[in-house]
BAMAR-455555 format. One record per residue (C-alpha): residue number from 1; x, y, z. Coordinates in nm, 4 decimals, m for minus. Example, Ala and Ser with C-alpha at 12.3 -4.5 7.8 and 13.67 -1.06 7.14 Angstrom:
<recs>
+-----+----------+----------+----------+
| pos |        x |        y |        z |
+-----+----------+----------+----------+
|   1 |   1.2300 |  m0.4500 |   0.7800 |
|   2 |   1.3670 |  m0.1060 |   0.7140 |
+-----+----------+----------+----------+
</recs>
This chain:
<recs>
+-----+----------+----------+----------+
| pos |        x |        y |        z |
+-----+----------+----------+----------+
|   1 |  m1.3104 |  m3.5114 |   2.2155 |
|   2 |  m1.1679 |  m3.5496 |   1.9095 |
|   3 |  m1.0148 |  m3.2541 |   1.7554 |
|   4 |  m1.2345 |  m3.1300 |   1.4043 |
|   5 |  m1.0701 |  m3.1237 |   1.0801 |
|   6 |  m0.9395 |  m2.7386 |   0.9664 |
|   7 |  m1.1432 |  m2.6610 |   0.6134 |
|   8 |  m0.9311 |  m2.5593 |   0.3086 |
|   9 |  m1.0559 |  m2.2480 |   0.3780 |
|  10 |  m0.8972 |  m2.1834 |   0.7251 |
|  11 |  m0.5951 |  m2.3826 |   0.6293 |
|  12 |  m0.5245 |  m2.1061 |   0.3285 |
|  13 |  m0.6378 |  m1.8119 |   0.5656 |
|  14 |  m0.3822 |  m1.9174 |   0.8187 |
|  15 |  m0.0867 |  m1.9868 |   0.6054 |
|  16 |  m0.1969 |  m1.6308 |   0.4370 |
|  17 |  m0.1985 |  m1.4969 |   0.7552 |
|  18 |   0.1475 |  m1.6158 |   0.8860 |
|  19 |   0.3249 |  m1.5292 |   0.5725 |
|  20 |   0.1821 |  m1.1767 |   0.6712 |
|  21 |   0.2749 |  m1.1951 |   0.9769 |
|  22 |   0.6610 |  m1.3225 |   0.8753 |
|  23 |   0.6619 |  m1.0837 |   0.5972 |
|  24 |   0.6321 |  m0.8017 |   0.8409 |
|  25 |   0.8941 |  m0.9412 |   1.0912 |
|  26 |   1.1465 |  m0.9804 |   0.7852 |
|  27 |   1.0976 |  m0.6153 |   0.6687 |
|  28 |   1.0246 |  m0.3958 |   1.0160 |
|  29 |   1.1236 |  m0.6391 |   1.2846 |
|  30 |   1.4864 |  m0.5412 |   1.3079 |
|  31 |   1.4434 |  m0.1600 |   1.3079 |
|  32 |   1.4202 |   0.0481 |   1.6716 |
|  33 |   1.0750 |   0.1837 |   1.5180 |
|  34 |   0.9236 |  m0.1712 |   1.4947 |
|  35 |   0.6336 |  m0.2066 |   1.2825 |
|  36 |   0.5606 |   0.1783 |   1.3147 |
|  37 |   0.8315 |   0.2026 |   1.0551 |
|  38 |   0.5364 |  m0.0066 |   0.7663 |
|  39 |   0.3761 |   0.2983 |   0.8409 |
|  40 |   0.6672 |   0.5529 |   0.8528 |
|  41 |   0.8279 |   0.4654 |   0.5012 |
|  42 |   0.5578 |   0.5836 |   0.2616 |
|  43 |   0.4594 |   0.8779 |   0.4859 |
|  44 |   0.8284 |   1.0106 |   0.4758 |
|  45 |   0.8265 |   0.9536 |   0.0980 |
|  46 |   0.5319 |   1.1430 |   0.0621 |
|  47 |   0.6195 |   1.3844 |   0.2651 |
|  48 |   0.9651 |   1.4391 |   0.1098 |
|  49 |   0.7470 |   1.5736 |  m0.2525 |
|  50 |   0.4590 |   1.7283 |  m0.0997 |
|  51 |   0.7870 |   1.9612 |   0.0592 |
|  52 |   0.9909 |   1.9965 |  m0.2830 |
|  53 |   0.6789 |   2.0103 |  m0.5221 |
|  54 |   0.3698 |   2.1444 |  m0.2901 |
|  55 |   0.5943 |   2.4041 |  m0.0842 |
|  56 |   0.9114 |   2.4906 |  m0.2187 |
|  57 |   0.7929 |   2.5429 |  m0.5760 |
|  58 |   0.4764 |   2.7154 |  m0.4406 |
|  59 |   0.2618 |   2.5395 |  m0.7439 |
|  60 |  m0.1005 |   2.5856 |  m0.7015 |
|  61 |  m0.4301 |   2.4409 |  m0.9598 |
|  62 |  m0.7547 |   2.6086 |  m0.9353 |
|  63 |  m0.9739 |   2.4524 |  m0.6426 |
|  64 |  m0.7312 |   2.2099 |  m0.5521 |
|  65 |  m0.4778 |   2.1883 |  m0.2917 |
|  66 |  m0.1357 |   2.0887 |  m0.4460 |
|  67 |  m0.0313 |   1.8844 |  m0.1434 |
|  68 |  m0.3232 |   1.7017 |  m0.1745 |
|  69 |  m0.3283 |   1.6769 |  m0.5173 |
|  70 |  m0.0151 |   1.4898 |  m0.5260 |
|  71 |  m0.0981 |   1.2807 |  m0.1901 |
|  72 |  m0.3651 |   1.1367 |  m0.4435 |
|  73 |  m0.0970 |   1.0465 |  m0.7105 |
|  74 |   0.1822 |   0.9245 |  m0.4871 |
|  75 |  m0.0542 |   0.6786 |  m0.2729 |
|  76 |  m0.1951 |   0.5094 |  m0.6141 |
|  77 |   0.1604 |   0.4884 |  m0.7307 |
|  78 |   0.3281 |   0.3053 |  m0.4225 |
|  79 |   0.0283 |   0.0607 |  m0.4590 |
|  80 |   0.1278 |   0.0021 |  m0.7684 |
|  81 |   0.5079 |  m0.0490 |  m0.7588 |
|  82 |   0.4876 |  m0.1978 |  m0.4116 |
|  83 |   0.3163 |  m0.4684 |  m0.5052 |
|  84 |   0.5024 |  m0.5085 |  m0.8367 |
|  85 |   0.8630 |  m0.5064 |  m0.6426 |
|  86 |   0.7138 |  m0.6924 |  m0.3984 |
|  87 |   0.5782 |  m0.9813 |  m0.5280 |
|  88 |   0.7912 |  m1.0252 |  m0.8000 |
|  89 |   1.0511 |  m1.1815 |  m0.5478 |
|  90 |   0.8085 |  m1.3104 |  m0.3238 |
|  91 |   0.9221 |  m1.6632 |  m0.4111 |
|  92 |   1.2264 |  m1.6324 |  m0.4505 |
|  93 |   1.2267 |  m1.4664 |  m0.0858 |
|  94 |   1.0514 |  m1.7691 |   0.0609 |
|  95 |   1.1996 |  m2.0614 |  m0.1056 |
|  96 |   1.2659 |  m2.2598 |   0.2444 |
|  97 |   0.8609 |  m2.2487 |   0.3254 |
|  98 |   0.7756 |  m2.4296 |   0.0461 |
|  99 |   0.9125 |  m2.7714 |   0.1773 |
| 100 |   0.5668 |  m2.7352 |   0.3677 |
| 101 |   0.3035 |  m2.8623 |   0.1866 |
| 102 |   0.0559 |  m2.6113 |   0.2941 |
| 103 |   0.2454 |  m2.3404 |   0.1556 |
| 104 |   0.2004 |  m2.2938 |  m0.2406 |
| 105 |   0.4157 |  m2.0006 |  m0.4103 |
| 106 |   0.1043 |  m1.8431 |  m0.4987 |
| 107 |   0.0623 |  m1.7527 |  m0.1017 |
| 108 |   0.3302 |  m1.5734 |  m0.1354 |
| 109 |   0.2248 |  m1.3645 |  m0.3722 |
| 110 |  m0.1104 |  m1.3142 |  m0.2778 |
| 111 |   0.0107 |  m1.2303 |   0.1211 |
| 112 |   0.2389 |  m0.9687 |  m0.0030 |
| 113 |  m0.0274 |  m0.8141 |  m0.2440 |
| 114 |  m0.2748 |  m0.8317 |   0.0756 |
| 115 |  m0.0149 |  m0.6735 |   0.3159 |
| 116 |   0.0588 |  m0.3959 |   0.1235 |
| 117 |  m0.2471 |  m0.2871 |   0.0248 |
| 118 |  m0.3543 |  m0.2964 |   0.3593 |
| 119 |  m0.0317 |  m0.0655 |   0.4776 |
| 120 |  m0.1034 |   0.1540 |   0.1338 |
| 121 |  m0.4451 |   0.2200 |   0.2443 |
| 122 |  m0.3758 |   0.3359 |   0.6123 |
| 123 |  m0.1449 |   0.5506 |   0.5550 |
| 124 |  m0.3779 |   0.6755 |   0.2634 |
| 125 |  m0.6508 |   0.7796 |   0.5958 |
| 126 |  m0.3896 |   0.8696 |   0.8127 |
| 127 |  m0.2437 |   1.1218 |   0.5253 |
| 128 |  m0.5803 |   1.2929 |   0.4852 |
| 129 |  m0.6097 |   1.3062 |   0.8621 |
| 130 |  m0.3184 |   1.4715 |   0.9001 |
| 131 |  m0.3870 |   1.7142 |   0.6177 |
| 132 |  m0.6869 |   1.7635 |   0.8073 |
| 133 |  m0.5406 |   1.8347 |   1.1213 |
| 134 |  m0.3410 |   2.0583 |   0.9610 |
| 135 |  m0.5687 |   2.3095 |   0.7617 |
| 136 |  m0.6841 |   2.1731 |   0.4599 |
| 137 |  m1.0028 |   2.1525 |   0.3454 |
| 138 |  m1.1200 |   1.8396 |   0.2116 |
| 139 |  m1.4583 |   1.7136 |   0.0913 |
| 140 |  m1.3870 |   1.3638 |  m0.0761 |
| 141 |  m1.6936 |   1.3690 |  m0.3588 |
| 142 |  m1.7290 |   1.0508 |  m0.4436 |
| 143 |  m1.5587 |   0.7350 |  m0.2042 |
| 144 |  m1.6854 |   0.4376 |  m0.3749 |
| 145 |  m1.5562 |   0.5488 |  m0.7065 |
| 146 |  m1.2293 |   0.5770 |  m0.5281 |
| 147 |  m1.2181 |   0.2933 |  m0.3538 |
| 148 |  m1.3052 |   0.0974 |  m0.6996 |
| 149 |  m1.0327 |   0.2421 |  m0.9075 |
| 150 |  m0.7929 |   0.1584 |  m0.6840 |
| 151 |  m0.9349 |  m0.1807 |  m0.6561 |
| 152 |  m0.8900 |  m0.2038 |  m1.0017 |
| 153 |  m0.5331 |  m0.0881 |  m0.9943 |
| 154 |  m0.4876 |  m0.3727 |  m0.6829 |
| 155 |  m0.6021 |  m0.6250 |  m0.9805 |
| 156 |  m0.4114 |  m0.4871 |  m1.2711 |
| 157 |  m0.0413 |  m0.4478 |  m1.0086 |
| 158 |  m0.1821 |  m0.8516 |  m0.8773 |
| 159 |  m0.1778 |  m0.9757 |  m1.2249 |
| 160 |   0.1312 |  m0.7999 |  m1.3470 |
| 161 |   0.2641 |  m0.8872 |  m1.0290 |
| 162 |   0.2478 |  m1.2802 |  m1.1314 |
| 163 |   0.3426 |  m1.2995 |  m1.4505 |
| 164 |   0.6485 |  m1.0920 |  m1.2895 |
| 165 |   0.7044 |  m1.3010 |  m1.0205 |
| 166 |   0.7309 |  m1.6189 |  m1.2207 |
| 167 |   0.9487 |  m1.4388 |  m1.5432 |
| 168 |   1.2206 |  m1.3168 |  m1.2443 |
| 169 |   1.1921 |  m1.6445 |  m1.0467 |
| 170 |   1.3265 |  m1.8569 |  m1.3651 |
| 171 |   1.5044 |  m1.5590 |  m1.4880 |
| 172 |   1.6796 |  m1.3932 |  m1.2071 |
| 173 |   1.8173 |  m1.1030 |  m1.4336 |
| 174 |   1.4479 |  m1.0166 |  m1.4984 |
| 175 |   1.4302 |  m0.8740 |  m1.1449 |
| 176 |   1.7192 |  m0.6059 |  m1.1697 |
| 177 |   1.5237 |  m0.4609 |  m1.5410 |
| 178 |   1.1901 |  m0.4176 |  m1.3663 |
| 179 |   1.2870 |  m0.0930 |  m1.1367 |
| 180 |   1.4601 |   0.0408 |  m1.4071 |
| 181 |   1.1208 |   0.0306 |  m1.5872 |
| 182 |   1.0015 |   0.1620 |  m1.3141 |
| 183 |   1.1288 |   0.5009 |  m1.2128 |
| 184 |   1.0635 |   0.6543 |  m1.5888 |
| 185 |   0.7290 |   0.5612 |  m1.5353 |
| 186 |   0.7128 |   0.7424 |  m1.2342 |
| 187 |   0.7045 |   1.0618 |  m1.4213 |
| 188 |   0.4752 |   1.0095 |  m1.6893 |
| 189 |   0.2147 |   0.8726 |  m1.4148 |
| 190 |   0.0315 |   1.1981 |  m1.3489 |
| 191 |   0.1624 |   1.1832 |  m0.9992 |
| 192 |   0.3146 |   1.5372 |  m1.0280 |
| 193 |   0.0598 |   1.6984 |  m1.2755 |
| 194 |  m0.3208 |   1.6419 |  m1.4553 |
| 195 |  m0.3560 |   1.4940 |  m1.7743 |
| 196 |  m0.5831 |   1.7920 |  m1.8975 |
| 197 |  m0.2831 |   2.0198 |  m1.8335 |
| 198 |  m0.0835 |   1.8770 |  m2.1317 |
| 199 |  m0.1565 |   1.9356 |  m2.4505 |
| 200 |  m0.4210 |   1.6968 |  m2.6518 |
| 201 |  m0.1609 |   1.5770 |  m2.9270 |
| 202 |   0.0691 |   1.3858 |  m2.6478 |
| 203 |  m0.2253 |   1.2245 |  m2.4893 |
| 204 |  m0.1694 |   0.9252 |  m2.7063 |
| 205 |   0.1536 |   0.8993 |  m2.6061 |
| 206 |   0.0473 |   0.8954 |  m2.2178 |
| 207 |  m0.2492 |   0.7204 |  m2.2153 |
| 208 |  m0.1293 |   0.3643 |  m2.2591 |
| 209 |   0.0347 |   0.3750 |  m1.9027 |
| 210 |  m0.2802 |   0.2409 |  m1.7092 |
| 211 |  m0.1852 |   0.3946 |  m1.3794 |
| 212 |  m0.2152 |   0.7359 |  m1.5229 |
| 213 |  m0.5794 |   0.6522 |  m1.6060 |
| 214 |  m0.6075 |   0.5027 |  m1.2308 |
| 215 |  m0.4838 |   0.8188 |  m1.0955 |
| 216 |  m0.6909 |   1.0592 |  m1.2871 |
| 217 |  m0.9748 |   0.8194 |  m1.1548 |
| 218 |  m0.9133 |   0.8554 |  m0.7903 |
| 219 |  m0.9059 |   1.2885 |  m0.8412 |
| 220 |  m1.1987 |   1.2579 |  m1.0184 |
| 221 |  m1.3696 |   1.1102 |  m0.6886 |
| 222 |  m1.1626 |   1.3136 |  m0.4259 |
| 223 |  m1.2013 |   1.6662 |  m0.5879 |
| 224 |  m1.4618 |   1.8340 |  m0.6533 |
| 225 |  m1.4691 |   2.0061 |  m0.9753 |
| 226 |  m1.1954 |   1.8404 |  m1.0802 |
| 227 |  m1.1795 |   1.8051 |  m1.4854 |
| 228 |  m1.1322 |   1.4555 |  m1.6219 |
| 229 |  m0.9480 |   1.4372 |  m1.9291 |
| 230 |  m1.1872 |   1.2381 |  m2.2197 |
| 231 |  m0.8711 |   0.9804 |  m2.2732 |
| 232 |  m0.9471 |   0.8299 |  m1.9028 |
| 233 |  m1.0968 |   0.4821 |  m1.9791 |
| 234 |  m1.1104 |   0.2809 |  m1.6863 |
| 235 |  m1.2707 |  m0.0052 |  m1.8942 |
| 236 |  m0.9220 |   0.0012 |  m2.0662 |
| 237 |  m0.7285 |  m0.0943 |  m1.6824 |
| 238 |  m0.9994 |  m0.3241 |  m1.6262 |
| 239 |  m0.9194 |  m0.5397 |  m1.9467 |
| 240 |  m0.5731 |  m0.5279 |  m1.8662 |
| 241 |  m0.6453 |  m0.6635 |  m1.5406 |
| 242 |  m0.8545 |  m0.8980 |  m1.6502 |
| 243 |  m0.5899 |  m1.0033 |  m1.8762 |
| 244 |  m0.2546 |  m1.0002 |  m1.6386 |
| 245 |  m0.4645 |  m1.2591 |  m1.4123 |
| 246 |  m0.6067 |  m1.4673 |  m1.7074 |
| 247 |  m0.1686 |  m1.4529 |  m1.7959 |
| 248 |  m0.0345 |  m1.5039 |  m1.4562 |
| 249 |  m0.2826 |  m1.7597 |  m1.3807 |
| 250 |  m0.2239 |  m1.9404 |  m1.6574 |
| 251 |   0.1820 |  m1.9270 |  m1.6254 |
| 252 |   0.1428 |  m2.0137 |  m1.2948 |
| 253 |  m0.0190 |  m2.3303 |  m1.3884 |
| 254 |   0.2078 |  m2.4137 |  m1.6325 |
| 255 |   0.5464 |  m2.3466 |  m1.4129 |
| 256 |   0.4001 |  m2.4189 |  m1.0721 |
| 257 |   0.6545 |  m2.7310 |  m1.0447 |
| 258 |   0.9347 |  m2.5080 |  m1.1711 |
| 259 |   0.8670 |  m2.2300 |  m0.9118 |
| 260 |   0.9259 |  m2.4698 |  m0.6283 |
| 261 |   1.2244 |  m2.6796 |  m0.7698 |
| 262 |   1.3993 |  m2.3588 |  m0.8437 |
+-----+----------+----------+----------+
</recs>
């Protein structure tokens, strides 16, 4: 019997697939913890602030459970800069693949973004189980406004992730600026405290940093109560996502040949 022809389709989700499936080998394979450890990282780094900010410094907001209340800016955040980091070396990282012609540099990219969104987003449940587990009440109010913000944030991170990926790949210097970027942004993220906490005449200042408005998003649909700030425009993260693909996609087309020869 002869043997039917794959469709682009399953040709894609199986090169998308292995590149998974090698991505995770590369990163978790070599430690005693095996791929527990995908899981392990961000719930030690979360659990390292929830200690210092949510414990130590005893902080408390009305209604709201400080540990948690950071759990919902730390998660958002790693999304964000894991896919950034991430995928902005992605082809760089798998330069020998691409002597298959099945494998584009875009895979790469998109694998990464898949994989750790999918890691992101269990330890995300496993977090709140936990909390659970250990005492805290939590009522999520509103999932699917949740689940869309940080959807949106996926989009935005993919799109910045691209136009990232390709800057860094031709300009290798590119990739040791990024994380320096990075870790100021950290703080002025909202991860650590609500925008309606800070005075009105600095929200201009903080309001441009779309993960802040992402963040605010997600507390808005996990809390109940909780007071969104007027400046929180997820239309505004939406354009920008829009507009990061519509860039990347369009660079990508343009240095596609480059990407590989590099």
């Amino acid at each position: 019997m002869a043997r039917r022809k794959r469709t682009s389709w399953e040709i894609q989700r199986a090169v998308l697939f292995a590149l998974m499936m090698r991505e995770l080998k590369t990163r978790f394979g070599s430690y005693r913890l095996g791929y527990l450890w995908a899981l392990l990282e961000p719930l030690s780094h979360v659990a390292v602030f929830v200690i210092i900010f949510g414990v130590i410094m005893e902080r408390t907001m009305s209604g709201v459970s400080y540990p948690v209340f950071l759990v919902t800016g730390i998660m958002p955040w790693l999304i964000f800069s894991n896919i950034i980091n991430r995928g902005m070396v992605a082809v760089n990282s798998n330069q020998t693949l691409f002597s298959y012609r099945q494998v584009k540099p875009m895979d790469t990219i998109v694998a990464r973004t898949i994989l750790e969104v999918l890691i992101q987003m269990m330890v995300f449940a496993l977090i709140i189980v936990i909390a659970i587990w250990l005492g805290e009440k939590i009522h999520i109010v509103d999932t699917f406004r949740i689940l869309v913000a940080l959807g949106i944030l996926v989009a935005f991170s993919f799109g910045l992730s691209i136009c990232l990926c390709i800057v860094a790949t031709l300009n290798p210097e590119v990739a040791k600026v990024i994380p320096m970027v990075l870790r100021p942004l950290y703080f002025v993220s909202g991860i650590f405290w609500s925008l309606n906490t800070v005075p009105q005449e600095y929200h201009p200042y903080l309001t441009w940093n779309p993960v802040l408005h992402v963040i605010e998003e997600v507390r808005a649909g996990f809390f109940s109560g909780y007071h969104l700030a007027p400046d929180v425009d997820m239309n505004y993260v939406g354009i920008l996502s829009v507009l990061a693909i519509g860039l990347g996609m369009a660079l990508y087309r343009q240095e596609k040949e480059r990407l590989v020869a590099t």
